[in-house]
C-alpha positions as CSV (number, residue, x, y, z in Angstrom):
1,X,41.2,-201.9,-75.3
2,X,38.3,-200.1,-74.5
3,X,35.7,-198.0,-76.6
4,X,34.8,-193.9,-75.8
5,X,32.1,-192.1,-77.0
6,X,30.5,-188.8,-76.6
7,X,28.4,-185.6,-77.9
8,X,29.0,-182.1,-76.7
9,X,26.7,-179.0,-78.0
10,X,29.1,-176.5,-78.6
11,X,26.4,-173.8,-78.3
12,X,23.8,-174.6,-76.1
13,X,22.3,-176.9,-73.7
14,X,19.8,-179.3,-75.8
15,X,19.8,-182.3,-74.1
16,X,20.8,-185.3,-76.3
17,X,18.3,-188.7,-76.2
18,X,19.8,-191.6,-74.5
19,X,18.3,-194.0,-77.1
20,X,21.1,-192.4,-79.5
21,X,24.0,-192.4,-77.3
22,X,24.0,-195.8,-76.3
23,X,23.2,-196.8,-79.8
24,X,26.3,-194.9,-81.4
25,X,28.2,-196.2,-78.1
26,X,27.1,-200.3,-78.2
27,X,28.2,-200.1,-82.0
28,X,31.8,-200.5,-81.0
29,X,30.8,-202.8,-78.2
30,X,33.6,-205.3,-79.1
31,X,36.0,-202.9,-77.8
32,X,34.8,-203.2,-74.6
33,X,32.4,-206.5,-73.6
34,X,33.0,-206.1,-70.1
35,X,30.9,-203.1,-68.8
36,X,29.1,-200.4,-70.3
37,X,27.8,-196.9,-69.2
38,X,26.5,-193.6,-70.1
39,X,26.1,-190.4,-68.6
40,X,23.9,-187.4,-69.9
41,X,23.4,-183.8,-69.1
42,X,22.3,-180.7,-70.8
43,X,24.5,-180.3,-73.6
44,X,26.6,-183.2,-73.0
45,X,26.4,-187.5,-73.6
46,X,29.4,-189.4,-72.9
47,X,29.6,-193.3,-73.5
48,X,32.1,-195.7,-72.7
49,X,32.9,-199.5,-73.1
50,X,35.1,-201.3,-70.9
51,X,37.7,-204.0,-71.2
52,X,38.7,-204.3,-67.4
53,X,42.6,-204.3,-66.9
54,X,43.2,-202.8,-64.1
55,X,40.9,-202.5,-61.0
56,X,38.1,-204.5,-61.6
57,X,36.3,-203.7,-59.1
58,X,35.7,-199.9,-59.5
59,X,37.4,-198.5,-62.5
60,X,33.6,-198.1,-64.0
61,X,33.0,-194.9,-66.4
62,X,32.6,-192.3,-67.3
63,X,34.3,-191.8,-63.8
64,X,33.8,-188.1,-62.1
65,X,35.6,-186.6,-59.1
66,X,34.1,-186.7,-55.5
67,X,32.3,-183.9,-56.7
68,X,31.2,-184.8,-59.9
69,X,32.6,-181.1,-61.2
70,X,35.1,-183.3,-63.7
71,X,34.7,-186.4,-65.5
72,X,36.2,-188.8,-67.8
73,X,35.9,-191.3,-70.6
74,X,39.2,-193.0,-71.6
75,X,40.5,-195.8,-73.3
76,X,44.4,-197.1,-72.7
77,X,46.5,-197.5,-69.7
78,X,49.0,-195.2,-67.7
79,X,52.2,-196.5,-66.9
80,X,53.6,-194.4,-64.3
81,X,50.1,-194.1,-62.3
82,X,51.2,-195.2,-59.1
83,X,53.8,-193.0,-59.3
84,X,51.7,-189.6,-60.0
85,X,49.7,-190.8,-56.7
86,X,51.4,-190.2,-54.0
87,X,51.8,-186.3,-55.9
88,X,48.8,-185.7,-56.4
89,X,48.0,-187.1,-52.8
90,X,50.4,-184.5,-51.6
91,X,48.7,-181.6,-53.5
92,X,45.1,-182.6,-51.6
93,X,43.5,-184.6,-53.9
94,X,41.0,-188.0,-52.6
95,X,41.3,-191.6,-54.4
96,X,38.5,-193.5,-54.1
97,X,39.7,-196.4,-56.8
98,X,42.8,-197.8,-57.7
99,X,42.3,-196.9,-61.1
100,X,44.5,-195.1,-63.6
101,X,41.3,-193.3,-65.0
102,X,41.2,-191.5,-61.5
103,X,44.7,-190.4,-61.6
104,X,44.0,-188.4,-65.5
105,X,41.0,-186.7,-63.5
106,X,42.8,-185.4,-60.6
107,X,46.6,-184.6,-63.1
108,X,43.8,-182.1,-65.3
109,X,42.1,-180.3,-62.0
110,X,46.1,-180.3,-61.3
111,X,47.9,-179.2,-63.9
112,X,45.0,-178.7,-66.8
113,X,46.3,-179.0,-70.4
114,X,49.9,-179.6,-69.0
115,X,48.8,-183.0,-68.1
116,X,49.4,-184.8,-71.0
117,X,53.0,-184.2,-70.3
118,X,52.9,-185.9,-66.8
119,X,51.6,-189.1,-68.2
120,X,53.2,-192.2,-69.6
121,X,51.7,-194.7,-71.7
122,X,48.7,-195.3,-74.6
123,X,45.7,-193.1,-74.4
124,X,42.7,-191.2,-76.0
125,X,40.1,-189.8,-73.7
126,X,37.9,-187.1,-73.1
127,X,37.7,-184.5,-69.9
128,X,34.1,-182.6,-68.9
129,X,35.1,-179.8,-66.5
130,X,31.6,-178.5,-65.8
131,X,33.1,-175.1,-64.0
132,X,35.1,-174.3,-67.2
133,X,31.9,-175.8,-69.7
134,X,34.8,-177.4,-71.7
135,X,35.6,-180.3,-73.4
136,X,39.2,-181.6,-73.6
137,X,40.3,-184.4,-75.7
138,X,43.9,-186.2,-75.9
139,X,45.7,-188.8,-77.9
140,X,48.9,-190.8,-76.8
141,X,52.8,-189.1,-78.4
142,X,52.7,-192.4,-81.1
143,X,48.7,-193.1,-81.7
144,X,48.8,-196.4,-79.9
145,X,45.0,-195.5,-79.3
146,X,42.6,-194.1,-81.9
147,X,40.3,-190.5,-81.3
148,X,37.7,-190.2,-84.2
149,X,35.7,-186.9,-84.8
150,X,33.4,-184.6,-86.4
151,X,31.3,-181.5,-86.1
152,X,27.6,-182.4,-87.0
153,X,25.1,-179.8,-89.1
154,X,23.1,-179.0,-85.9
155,X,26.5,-177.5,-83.8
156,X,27.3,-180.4,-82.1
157,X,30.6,-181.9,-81.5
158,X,31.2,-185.9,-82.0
159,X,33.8,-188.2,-81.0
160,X,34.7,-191.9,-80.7
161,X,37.2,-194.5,-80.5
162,X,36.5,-195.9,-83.8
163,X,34.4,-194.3,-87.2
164,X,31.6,-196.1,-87.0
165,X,30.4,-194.1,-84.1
166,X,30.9,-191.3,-86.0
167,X,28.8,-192.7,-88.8
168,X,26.0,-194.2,-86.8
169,X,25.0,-190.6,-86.2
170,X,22.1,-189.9,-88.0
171,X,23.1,-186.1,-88.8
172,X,26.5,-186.9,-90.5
173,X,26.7,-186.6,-93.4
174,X,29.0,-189.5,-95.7
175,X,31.0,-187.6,-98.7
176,X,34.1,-189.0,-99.4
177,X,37.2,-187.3,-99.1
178,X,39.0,-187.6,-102.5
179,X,42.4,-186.2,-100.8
180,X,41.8,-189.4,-98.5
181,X,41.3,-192.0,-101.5
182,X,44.3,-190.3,-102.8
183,X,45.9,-190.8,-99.6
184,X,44.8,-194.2,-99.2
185,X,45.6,-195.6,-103.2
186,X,49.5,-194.3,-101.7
187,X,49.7,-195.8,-98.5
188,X,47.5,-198.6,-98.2
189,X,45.4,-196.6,-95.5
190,X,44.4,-192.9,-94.6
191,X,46.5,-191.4,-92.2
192,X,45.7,-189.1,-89.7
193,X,44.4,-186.8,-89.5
194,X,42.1,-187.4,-92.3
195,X,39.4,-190.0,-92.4
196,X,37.7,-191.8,-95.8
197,X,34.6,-188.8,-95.0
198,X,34.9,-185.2,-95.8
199,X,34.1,-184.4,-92.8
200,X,35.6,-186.8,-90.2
201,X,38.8,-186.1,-88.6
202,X,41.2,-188.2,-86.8
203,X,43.2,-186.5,-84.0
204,X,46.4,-187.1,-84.5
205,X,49.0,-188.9,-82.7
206,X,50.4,-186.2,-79.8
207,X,47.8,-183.9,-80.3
208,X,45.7,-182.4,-78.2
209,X,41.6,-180.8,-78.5
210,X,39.8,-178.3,-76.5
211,X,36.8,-177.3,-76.9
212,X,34.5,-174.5,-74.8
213,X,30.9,-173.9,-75.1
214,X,29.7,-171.0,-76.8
215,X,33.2,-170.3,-78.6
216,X,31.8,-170.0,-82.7
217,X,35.1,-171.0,-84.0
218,X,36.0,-174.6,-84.9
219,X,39.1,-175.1,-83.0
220,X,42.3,-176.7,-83.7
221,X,44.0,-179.5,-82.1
222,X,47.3,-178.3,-80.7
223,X,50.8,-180.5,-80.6
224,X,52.5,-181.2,-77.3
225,X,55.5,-183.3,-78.1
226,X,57.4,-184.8,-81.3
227,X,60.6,-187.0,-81.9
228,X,63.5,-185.1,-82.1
229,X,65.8,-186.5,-84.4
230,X,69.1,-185.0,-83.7
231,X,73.2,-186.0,-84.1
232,X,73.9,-184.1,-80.8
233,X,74.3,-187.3,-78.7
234,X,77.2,-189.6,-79.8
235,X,77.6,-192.6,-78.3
236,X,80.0,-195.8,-78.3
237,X,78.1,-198.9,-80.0
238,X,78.6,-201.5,-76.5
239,X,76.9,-198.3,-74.7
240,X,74.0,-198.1,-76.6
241,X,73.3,-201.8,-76.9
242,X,73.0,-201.7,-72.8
243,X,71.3,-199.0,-72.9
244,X,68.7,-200.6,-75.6
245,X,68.5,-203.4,-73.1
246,X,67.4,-201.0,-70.0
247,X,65.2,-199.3,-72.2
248,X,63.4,-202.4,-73.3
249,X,63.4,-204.2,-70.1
250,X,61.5,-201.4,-68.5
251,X,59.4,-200.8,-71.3
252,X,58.0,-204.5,-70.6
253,X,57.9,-204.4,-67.1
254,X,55.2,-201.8,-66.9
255,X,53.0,-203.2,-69.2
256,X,53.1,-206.0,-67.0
257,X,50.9,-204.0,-64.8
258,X,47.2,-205.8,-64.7
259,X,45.1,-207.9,-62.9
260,X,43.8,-209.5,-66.1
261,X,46.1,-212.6,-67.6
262,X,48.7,-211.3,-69.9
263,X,50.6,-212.7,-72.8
264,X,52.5,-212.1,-75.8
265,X,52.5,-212.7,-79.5
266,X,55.7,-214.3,-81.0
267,X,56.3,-214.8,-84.5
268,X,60.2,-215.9,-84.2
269,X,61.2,-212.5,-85.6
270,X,63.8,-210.3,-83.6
271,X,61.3,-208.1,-82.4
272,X,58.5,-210.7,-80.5
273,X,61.4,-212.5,-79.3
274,X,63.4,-210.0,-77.2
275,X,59.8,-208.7,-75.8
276,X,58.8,-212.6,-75.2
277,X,62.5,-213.3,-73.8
278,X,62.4,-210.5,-71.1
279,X,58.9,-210.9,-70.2
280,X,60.4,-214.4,-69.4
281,X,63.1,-213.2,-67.0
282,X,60.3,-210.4,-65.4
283,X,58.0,-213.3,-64.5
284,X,58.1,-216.5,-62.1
285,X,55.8,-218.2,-64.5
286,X,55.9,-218.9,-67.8
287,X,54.8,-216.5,-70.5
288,X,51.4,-217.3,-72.0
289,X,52.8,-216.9,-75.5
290,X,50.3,-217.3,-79.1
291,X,51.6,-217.5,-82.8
292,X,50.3,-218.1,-86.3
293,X,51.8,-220.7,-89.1
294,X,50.6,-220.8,-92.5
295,X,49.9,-223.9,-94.5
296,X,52.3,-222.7,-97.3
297,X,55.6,-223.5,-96.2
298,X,57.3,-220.8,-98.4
299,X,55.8,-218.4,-95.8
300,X,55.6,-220.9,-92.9
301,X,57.8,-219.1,-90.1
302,X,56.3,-221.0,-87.0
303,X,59.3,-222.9,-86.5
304,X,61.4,-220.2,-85.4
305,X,58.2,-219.0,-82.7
306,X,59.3,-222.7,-81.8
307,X,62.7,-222.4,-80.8
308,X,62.0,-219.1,-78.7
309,X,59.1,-220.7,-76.8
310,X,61.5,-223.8,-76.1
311,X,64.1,-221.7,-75.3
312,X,61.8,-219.2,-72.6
313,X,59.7,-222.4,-71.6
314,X,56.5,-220.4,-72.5
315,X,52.7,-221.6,-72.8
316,X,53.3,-221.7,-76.3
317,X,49.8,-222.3,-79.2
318,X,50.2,-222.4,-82.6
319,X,47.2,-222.1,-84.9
320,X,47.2,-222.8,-88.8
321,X,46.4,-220.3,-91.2
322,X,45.0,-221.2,-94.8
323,X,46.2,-219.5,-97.5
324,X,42.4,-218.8,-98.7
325,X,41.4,-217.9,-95.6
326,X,39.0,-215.0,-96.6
327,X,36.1,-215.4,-94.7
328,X,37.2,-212.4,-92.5
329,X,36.9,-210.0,-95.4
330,X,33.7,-208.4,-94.5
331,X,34.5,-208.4,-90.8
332,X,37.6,-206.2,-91.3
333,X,35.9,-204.6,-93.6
334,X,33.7,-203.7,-90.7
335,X,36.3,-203.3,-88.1
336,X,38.5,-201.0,-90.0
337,X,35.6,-198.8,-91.0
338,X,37.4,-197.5,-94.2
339,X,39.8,-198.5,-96.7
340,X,43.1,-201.0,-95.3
341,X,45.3,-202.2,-97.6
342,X,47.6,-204.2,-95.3
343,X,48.1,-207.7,-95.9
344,X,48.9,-208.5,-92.7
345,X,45.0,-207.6,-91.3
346,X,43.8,-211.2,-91.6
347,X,46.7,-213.4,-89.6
348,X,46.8,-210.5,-87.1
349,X,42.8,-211.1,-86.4
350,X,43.3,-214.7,-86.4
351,X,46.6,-214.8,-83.7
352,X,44.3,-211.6,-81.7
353,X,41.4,-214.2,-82.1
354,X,43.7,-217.2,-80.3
355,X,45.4,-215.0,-78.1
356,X,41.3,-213.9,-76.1
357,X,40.8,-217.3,-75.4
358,X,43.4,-217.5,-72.9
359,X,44.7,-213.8,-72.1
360,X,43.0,-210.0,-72.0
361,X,46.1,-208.2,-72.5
362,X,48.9,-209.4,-75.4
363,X,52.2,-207.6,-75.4
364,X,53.9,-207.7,-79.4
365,X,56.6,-206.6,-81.5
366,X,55.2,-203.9,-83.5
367,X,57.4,-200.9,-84.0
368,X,60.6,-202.4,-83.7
369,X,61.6,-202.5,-87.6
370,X,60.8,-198.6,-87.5
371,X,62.1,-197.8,-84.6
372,X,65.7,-199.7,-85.7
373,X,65.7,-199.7,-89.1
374,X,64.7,-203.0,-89.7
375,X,63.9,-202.8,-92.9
376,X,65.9,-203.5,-96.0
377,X,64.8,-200.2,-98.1
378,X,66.4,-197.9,-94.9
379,X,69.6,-199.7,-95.7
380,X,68.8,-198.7,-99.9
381,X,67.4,-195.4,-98.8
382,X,70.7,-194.6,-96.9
383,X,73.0,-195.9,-99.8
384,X,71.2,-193.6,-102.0
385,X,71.3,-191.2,-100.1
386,X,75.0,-191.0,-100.5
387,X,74.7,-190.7,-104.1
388,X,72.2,-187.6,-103.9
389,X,74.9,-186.2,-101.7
390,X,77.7,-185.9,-104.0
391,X,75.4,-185.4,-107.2
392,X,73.6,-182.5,-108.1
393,X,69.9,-182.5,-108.5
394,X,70.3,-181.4,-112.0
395,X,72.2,-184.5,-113.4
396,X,70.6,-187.0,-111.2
397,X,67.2,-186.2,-112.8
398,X,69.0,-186.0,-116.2
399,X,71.0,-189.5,-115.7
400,X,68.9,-191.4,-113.8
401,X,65.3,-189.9,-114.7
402,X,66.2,-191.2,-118.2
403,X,67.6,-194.6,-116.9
404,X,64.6,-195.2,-114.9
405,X,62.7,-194.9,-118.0
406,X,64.5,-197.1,-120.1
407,X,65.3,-199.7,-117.9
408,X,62.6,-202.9,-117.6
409,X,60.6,-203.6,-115.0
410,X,62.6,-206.8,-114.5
411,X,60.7,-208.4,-111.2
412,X,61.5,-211.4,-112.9
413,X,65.3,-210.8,-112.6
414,X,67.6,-211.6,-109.7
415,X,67.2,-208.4,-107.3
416,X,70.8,-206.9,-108.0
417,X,69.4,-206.6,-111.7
418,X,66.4,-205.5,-110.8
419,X,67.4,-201.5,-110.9
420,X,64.2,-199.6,-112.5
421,X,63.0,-198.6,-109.1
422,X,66.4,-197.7,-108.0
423,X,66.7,-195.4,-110.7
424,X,63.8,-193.5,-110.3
425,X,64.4,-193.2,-106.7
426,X,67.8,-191.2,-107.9
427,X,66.3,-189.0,-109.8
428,X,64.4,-187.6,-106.7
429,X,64.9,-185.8,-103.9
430,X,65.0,-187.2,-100.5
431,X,61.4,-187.2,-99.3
432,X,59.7,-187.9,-102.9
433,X,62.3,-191.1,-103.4
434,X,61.3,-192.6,-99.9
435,X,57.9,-191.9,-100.4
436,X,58.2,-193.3,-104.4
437,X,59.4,-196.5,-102.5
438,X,56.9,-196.9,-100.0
439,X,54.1,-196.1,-101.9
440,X,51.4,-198.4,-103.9
């Protein structure tokens, strides 16, 4: 990952002090230990800290065209760069790295806004076009990569990869949001696009931001794709598990792209495994693979990470995990810049923590239990949801609004007795009984 930062006067042309801009840039220096850099103009800082992946040599920013009339900070990677090359080549335009931060610079002098929709993979970044005096930012379709922000008293416009820049600006002012601690005392975190402060925003995942100087109105950021989630396209079970293969085997192979050592992180669920198991047939050596035990064995699942790293004859490390290890509470704390409920947080540092000591980029898991219904309470959320269908709204809140008040709590009960939550679930619709079973 890499860290972006930046300040843009909406209004005028004031020229911003350097002192500040790398100070509100360096604070999220652990994104990026590699490299650092600014640039400054009238009206205009950006800041960027690198994590070098791919082109070591010259894939410095902010990066500009040959002349310097468009520039860029961005953190992520592009998947199908090499493949918008030889277009853009074809439409006149010069590469003078092999970067993928050169390709977004050319696609927007291209195909301006409509860029987004040309590129594959995890992003947030920020475009300067000097001829148009405007300030474009964009965030990846799922929000792999995070884009904080926030107009400041004085007119201008902030922005940064994490908070912290945000709040390291001596101008912003920190009142908490109370829709946010509502948010947060819900879902274990805030979700975009609010942040913990008032006046903070993230952008959200698929969205995009532009901004031109001298415009007096705040604007909005604008969508450019979402899931469609449609019944149109039938098809055979044996079809789609090939087709879940393909799909997965390509997804892997172009994150293979680097010249930095890669890895993976395997916990011996479904998920790590099939990424850690075609990885394995991708690559001639073996798979530089990292995963985290506990020293309670009733959530001990290392043996399992085992099996697959025997199996896949990976690099495999294992590292313990104490059950009181919380001497990572104030760096989180730190890290996450607001409130984070998830009690993952601390082995996920600690395997992240392993994994840097012997690889820059680690491939995981995450998303698969959404993406394929994983979970146990889809399963109960779909069996419900066959109930609600054949009973109307007014005698499930009369029938099971009053079980679900009568019932006991019962955790101490085998789970088929334990029917209080199930209750109240029926006497809701669809949306407030999955979000009644999600919620904290």
């Amino acid at each position: 990952m890499c860290g972006i930062s930046g300040l843009f006067d909406t209004q005028g042309l004031r020229s911003y002090d350097r002192a500040l801009a790398s100070r509100i840039n360096n604070i999220q220096a652990h994104r990026g230990p590699d490299e650092d850099d600014l640039h400054l103009e009238p009206g205009l800082a950006l800041g960027h800290r690198r994590l070098s992946v791919i082109d070591l040599a010259t894939g410095q920013q902010p990066q500009f065209n040959a002349d310097a009339s468009v520039g860029i900070v961005f953190n992520g990677e592009i998947y199908n760069f090499q493949e918008l090359v030889p277009e853009l080549k074809a439409l006149g335009y010069v590469f003078r790295t092999r970067s993928d931060t050169e390709v977004i610079v050319h696609a927007w002098s291209a195909w301006g806004t409509a860029c987004v929709h040309r590129l594959r993979g995890m992003f947030a970044f920020a475009i300067w076009d000097r001829a148009q005096q405007s300030l474009f930012l964009a965030r990846d379709r799922m929000g792999v990569k995070p884009m904080h922000y926030a107009w400041l008293p004085d007119g201008s416009f902030i922005f940064g990869s994490e908070l912290k820049v945000i709040t390291a600006h001596p101008g912003f002012v920190r009142e908490i949001d109370p829709k946010a601690v509502e948010d947060y005392f819900s879902f274990g975190y805030v979700p975009d696009p609010r942040c913990i402060y008032r006046n903070a925003h993230k952008l959200p995942a698929a969205h995009t931001l532009l901004l031109r100087r001298g415009e007096t109105d705040q604007p909005a950021p604008v969508p450019y794709w979402d899931v469609q989630f449609t019944n149109d396209n039938p098809i055979e079970q044996a079809d789609a598990e090939v087709e879940l293969r393909e799909r997965v085997r390509e997804s892997v192979k172009l994150r293979l792209i680097a010249d930095v050592p890669l890895g993976a992180f395997l916990s011996g669920g479904v998920d790590s495994s099939a990424v850690v198991a075609t990885m394995a047939g991708l690559s001639d050596n073996p798979v530089q693979t990292c995963a985290i035990g506990f020293d309670d064995p009733r959530f001990n699942e290392s043996e399992f990470a085992q099996q697959v790293a025997d199996r896949y004859k990976t690099d495999h490390r294992l590292e313990i995990v104490k059950s009181d290890d919380f001497d990572l509470i104030d760096t989180l704390a730190w890290l996450y810049d607001e409130p984070y409920a998830d009690s993952s947080a601390i082995p996920t540092y600690r395997v992240c923590e392993m994994a840097r000591k012997h690889v820059t980029v680690a491939l995981s898991g995450d998303g698969g239990d959404e993406s394929l219904g994983g979970y146990r309470r889809y399963r109960m959320h779909l069996g419900e949801e066959r109930v609600r269908n054949r009973l109307p709204q007014g005698l499930r809140q009369s029938v099971f609004g009053t079980l679900g008040q009568l019932y006991p709590k019962a955790d101490w009960a085998p789970r088929m007795f334990r029917a209080k939550t199930t209750f109240q679930a029926m006497a809701r619709d669809s949306v407030q009984a999955y979000h009644h079973s999600m919620s904290h």
